[in-house]
C-alpha positions in Angstrom: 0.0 0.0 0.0 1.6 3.4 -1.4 1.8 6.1 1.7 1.0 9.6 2.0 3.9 11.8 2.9 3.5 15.6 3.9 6.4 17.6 3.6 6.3 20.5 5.7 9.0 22.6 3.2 10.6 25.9 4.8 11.6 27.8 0.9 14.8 29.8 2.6 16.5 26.4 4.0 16.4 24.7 0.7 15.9 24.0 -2.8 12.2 22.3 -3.7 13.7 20.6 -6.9 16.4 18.6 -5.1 14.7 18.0 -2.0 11.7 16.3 -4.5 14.8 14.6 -6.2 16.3 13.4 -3.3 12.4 11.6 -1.9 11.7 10.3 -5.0 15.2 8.4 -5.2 15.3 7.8 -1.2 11.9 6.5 -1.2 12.7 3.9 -4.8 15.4 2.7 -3.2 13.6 1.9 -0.3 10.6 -0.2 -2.5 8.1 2.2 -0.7 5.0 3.5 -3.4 4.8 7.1 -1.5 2.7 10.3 -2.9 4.6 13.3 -2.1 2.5 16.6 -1.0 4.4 19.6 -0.2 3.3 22.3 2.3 5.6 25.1 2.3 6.2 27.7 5.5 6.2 31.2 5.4 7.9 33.8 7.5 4.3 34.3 9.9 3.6 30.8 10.0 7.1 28.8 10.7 5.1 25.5 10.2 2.1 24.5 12.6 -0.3 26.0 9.7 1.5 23.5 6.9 1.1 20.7 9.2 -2.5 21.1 9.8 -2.8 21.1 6.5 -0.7 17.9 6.0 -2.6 16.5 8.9 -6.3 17.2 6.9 -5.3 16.0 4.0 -4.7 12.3 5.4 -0.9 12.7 5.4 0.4 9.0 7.0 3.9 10.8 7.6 4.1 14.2 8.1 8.2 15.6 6.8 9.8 18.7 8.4 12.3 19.9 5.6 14.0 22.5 7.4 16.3 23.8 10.5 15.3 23.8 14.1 12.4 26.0 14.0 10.2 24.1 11.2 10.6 20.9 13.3 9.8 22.4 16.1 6.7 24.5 14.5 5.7 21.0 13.0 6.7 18.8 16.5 3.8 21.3 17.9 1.4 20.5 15.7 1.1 16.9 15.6 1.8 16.2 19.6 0.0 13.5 21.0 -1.8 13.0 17.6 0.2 9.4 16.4 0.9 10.7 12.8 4.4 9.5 12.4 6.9 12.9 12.2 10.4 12.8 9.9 13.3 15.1 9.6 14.9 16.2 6.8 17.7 18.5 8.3 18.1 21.9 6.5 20.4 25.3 8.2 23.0 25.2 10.4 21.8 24.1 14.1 19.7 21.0 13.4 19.9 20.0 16.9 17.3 17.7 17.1 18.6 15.5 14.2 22.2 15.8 15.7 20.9 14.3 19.0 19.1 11.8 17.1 22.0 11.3 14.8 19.9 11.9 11.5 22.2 12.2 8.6 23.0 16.2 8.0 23.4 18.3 4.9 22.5 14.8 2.9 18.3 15.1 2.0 18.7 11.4 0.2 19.8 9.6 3.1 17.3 11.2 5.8 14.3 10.1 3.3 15.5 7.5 3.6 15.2 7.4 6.7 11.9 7.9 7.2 11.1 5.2 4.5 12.3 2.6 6.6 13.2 3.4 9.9 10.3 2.0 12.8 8.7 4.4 14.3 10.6 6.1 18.0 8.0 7.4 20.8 10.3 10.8 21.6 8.7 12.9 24.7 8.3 16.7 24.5 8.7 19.5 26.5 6.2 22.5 27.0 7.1 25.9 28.2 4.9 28.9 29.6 6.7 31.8 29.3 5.5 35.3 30.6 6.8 38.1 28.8 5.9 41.6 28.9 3.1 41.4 26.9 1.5 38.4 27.5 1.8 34.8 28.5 2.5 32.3 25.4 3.2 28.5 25.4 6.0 26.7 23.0 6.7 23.4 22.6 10.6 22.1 22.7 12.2 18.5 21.3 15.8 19.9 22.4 16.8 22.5 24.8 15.3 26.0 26.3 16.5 28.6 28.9 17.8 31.6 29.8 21.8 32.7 30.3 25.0 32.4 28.5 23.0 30.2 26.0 20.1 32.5 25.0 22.3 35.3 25.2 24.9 33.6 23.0 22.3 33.3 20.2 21.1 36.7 20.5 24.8 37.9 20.2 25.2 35.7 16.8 25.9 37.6 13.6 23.1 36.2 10.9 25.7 36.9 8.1 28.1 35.3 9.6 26.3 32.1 10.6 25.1 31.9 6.9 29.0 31.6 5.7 30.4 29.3 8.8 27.9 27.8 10.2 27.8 26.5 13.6 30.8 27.6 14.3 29.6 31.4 14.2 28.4 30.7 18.0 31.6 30.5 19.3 32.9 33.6 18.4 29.3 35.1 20.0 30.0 33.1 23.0 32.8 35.0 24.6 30.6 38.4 24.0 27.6 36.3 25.7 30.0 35.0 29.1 30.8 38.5 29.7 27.3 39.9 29.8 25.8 36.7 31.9 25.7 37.9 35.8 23.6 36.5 38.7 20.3 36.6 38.8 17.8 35.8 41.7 15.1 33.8 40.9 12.7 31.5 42.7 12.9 27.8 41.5 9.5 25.1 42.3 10.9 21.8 40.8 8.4 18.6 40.6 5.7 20.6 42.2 7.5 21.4 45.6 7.8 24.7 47.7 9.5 27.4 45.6 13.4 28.1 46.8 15.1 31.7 46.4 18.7 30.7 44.6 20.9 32.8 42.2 22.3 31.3 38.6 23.0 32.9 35.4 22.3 30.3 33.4 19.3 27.3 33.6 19.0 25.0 30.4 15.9 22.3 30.5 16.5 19.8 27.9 15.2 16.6 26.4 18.4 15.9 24.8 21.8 16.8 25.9 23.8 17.7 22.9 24.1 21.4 21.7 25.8 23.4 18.9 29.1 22.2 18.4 28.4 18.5 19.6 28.8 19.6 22.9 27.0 17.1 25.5 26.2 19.0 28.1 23.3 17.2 29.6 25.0 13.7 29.8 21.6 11.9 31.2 19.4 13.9 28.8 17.3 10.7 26.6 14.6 12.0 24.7 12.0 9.1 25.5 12.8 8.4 29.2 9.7 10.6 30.2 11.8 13.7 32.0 13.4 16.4 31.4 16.8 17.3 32.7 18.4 20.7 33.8 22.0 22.5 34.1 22.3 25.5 36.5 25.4 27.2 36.3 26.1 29.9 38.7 30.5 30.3 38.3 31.4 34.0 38.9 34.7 35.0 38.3 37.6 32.9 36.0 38.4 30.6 38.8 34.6 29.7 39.6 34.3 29.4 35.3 37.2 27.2 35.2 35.5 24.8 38.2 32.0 24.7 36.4 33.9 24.4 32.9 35.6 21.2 34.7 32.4 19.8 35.8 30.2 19.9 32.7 33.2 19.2 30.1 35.4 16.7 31.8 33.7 15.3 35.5 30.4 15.0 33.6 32.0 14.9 29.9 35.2 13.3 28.8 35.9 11.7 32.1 32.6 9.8 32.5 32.8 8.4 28.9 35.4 6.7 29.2 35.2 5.6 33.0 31.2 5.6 33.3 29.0 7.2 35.8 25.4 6.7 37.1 24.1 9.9 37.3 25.6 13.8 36.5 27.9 15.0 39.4 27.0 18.5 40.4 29.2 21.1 42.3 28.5 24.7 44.1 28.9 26.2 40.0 27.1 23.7 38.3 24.3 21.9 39.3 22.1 19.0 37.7 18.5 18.1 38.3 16.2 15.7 36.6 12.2 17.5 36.6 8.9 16.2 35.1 8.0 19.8 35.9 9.6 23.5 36.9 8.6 26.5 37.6 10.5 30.2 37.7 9.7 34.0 38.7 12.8 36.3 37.8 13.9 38.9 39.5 14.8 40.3 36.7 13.8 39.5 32.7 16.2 37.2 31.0 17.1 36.5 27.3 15.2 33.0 26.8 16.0 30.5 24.2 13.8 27.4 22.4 15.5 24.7 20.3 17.8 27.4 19.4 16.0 30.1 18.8 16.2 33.5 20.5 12.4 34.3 21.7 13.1 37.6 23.7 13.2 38.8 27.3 11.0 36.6 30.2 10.0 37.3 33.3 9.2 34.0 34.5 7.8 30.7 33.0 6.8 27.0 34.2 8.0 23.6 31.9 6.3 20.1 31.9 7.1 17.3 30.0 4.8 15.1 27.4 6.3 11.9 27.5 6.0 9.7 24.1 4.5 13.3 22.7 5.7 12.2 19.5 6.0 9.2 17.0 9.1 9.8 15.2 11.0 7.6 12.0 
């Protein structure tokens, strides 16, 4: 029986002609009939409309041909519905399909992919944030946060990302560690009594491996129903250097080679594992979602979905 594939196409992350190319001869070499229908994104609709769309005209498999921001607009969408989800990495970050280690930059082999890979029950995250206009709710399949982070991607030149890369976030991320400071907030974590601490950077992720292939969530699986969290709090080069030490090498190089049960926290970084959270700032904060930059928030709450989504 031939299957219904909706691809959910963002036009400035690549070429329609060789994407159609590459899923015609991904899917023939697979020996799977397929009907191809194309939904394409537009700058005020990043994807959630296109996958309704897909979603009402019967799609079986619903595509997201594009960078972090068209999976997630498309992850959104079809939560919790069954309709299988694929990934057809596109741009520079691609975080999800890094964590997931879907082949980048090569639109042939991801098809297929999704032609013959069974399907994966992957959780999601969901995050309230309260900005100064107004209360909105995002999903997340990777990371979000506030701190050096968020910061970093809102210091990231677009032109030079579009020549380098990935690698265009290191040279923000100097400019980003000298503008992170302390913040008070209070923190609730799994519906207990909020606590008054001080960090300058929280990431919540469902996986653990940002730009760069940096793990920096080492017990971060994205279908073992929680989410997990970093706080760093290091002021000062010798505190940096400790909470450096702890996330690349205690919880990083050292642990894959010797093993470890569970992330070792210390006084400048800290690890906790949440189904949900909840956060007032003292101040507003830069906030990030699967690696994009959604402005200044003054507080928000997270909770997991687990087995949100049926991915190939």
């Amino acid at each position: 029986m031939a299957t219904t594939l909706g691809i959910v196409w963002n036009p400035s992350k690549g070429d329609k002609g060789e994407l159609a190319s590459a899923a015609v001869a991904a899917f023939d070499r697979a020996g799977v009939a397929a009907e191809f229908l194309w939904f394409e994104t537009t700058k005020d609709d990043p994807g959630q409309g296109p996958a309704a769309a897909a979603l009402a005209a019967g799609c079986d498999t619903i595509v997201a041909a594009g960078g972090d921001g068209t999976v997630r607009a498309v992850a959104e969408k079809l939560a919790g519905t069954g309709v299988s989800v694929g990934i057809v990495p596109q741009g520079t970050g691609n975080l999800l399909a890094r964590n997931l280690e879907i082949p980048i930059a090569d639109p042939r082999a991801a098809f297929h992919r999704v032609a013959t890979a069974s399907p994966r029950s992957v959780d999601m995250g969901w995050v309230e944030i309260d900005t100064a206009v107004g209360t909105r709710k995002h999903g997340f399949v990777v990371m979000a946060g506030f701190g050096v982070d968020a910061r970093m991607l809102n210091e990231t030149d677009d032109e030079l990302k579009a020549k380098i890369g990935w690698m265009a976030y290191a040279e923000a991320m100097g400019r980003a560690l000298t503008a992170s400071e302390l913040v008070d907030f209070t923190l609730s974590v799994n519906g207990a009594t909020a606590a008054r601490v001080k960090a300058h950077t929280m990431l919540i992720g469902n996986c653990g491996t940002i730009q760069g292939g940096m793990r920096i969530l080492p017990d971060a699986r994205p279908d073992d129903g929680v989410l997990d969290v970093l706080m760093v709090s290091a002021a000062g080069v010798g505190e940096w250097l400790g909470a450096l030490k702890t996330i690349a090498w205690d919880n990083g190089l050292k642990r894959l080679f010797a093993g470890g049960a569970d992330a070792e926290s210390t006084d400048f970084a800290e690890y906790l594992t949440v189904t949900e959270l909840g956060v007032e700032l003292a101040e507003p904060q830069p906030f990030e979602i699967d690696g994009d930059e959604v402005g200044d928030v003054r507080g928000f709450s997270v909770t997991v979905q687990p087995g949100a989504l049926s991915l190939r």
